[in-house]
Structures are given as structure tokens and as C-alpha cells.
C-alpha positions in Angstrom: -27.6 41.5 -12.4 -27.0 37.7 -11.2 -24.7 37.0 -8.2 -23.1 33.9 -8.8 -23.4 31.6 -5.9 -20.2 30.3 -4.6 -20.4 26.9 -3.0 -18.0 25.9 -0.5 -17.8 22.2 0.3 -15.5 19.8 1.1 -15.3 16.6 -1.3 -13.9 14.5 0.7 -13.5 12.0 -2.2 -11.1 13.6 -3.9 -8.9 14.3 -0.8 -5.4 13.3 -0.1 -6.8 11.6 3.4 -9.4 9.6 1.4 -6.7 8.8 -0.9 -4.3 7.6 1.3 -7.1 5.4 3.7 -8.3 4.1 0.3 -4.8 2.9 -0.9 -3.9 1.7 2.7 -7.0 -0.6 2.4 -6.1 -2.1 -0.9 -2.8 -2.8 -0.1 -3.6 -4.5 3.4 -6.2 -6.6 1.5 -3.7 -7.6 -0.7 -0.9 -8.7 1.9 -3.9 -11.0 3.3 -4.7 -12.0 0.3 -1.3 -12.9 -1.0 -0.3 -14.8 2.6 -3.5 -17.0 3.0 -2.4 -18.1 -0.6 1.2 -18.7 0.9 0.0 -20.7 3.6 -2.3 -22.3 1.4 1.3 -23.3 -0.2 2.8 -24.4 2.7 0.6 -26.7 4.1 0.0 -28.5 0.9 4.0 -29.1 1.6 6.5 -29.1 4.2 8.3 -25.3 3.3 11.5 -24.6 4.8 12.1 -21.4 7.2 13.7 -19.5 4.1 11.0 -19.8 1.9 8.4 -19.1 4.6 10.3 -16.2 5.1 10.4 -15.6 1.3 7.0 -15.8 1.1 5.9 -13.2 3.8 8.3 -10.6 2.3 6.9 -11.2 -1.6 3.8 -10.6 0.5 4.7 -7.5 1.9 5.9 -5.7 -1.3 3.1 -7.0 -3.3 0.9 -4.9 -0.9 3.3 -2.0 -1.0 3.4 -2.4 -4.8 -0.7 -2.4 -4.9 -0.5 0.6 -2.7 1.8 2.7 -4.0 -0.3 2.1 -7.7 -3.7 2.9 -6.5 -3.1 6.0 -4.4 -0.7 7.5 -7.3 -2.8 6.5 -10.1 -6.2 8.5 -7.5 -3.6 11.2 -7.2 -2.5 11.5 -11.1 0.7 13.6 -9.9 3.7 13.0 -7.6 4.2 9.1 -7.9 7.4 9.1 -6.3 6.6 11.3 -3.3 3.0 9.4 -2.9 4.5 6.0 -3.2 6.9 7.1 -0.6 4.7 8.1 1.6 2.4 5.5 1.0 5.1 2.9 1.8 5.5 4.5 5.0 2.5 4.2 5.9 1.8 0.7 5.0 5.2 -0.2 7.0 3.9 1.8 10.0 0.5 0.1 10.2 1.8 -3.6 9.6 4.9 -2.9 12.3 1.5 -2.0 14.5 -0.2 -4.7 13.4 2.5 -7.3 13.9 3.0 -5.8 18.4 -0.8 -5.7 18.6 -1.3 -9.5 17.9 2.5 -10.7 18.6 2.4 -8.8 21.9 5.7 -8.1 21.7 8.9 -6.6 19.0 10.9 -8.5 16.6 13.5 -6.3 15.2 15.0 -8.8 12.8 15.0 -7.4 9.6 13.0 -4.7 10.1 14.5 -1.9 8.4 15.0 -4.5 5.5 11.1 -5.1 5.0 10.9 -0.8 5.6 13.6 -0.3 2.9 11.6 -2.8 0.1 7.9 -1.7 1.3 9.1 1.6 0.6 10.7 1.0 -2.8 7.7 -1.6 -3.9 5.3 1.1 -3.1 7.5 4.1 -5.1 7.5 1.4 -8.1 4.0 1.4 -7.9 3.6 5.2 -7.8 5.2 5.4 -10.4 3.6 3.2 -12.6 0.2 4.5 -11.3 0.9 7.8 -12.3 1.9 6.6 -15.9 -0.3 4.4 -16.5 -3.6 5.4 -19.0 -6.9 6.6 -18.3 -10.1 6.3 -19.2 -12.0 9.3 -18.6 -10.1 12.4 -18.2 -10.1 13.8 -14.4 -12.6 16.7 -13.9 
């Protein structure tokens, strides 16, 4: 008789951590991305404070958007809840972000920016959970 040998390990890959760090990363990457090409904009011309302010916030939920799509479309389940969260956490580390180099707190439309991170990134989850697939998850 063969005993079947149980592995135990921990695939950290396919983890809702690795998930969410992964997702964080691609949305941060496109904020940057998306505001050196604003301020590529806006010193080609002189912007008023309206757009600039335009600008950062189109930023801002095209990160949350790219989020929210990649961690639900890793996750294949959830969209809404995973975009949520994922908005929150995108929020949370760009409100860090902005005191660690502005040395200080700004609380001028704050919970505006939370309230359309948050709903950019639950678009995205849930067009990253229904969107197609290639291969089918193992």
C-alpha cells in the first residue's frame, strides 16, 4: 500500500497579501505615470489651478481604477469587496505618501479624493472580475 504524501506549503503567489502588494504597485506606478504626463502638460502651457487640480484627481482614480482591475481580475472573485478594499488601501498609502514629503496635512478635499479612489478602484474590480481569460485558473 502507498501513503500518499501530503505537502504543505505556502504559495505565497497566489495569496490575498501578494495580491493586494502586487495591485498596490501597479496602481502607484500608474498615478506616477499619469502625473509626470500632467506635468509634462503643464509646462508645455501655463494651466490654471482648476485644471492642475483636475489633473491630479484624473490621476488619482486612474491608479485606483488600475488597482482595483488587477487585484480583482488576480483574485477572479469578489470585485466589489476587493476593489473596495483595494481603494482603501491605495488612499491610505498616498494620504502617507502626501505627510511624509509634504511634512505636514492638507485636509482639503480629502474625503472627496477617498470617496472617488474608492469608487474608481470598485469600477475596476469589477471589470477585472468580468473581464475574460486566457488560461483557466488552476
Amino acid at each position: 500500500m502507498k501513503m500518499k504524501c501530503r505537502k504543505v506549503k505556502c504559495n505565497f503567489r497566489n495569496s490575498k497579501l501578494c495580491c493586494a502588494i502586487i495591485a498596490a504597485a501597479v496602481g502607484i506606478f500608474v498615478i506616477i505615470i499619469f502625473l509626470s504626463g500632467f506635468s509634462l502638460l503643464i509646462s508645455c502651457f501655463n494651466a490654471s489651478d482648476d485644471l492642475v487640480s483636475f489633473m491630479a484627481i484624473a490621476a488619482l482614480c486612474a491608479g485606483s481604477f488600475a488597482a482595483g482591475f488587477t487585484a480583482a481580475k488576480r483574485r477572479r472573485k469578489r470585485g466589489l469587496l476587493v476593489g473596495f478594499g483595494i481603494g482603501v488601501l491605495i488612499y491610505l498609502l498616498v494620504f502617507l505618501f502626501g505627510i511624509i514629503l509634504m511634512k505636514g496635512f492638507s485636509g482639503a478635499g480629502t474625503f472627496m479624493k477617498f470617496i472617488l479612489m474608492v469608487l474608481c478602484s470598485c469600477i475596476g474590480g469589477v471589470c477585472g472580475v468580468n473581464t475574460r481569460i486566457c488560461k483557466p485558473p488552476k
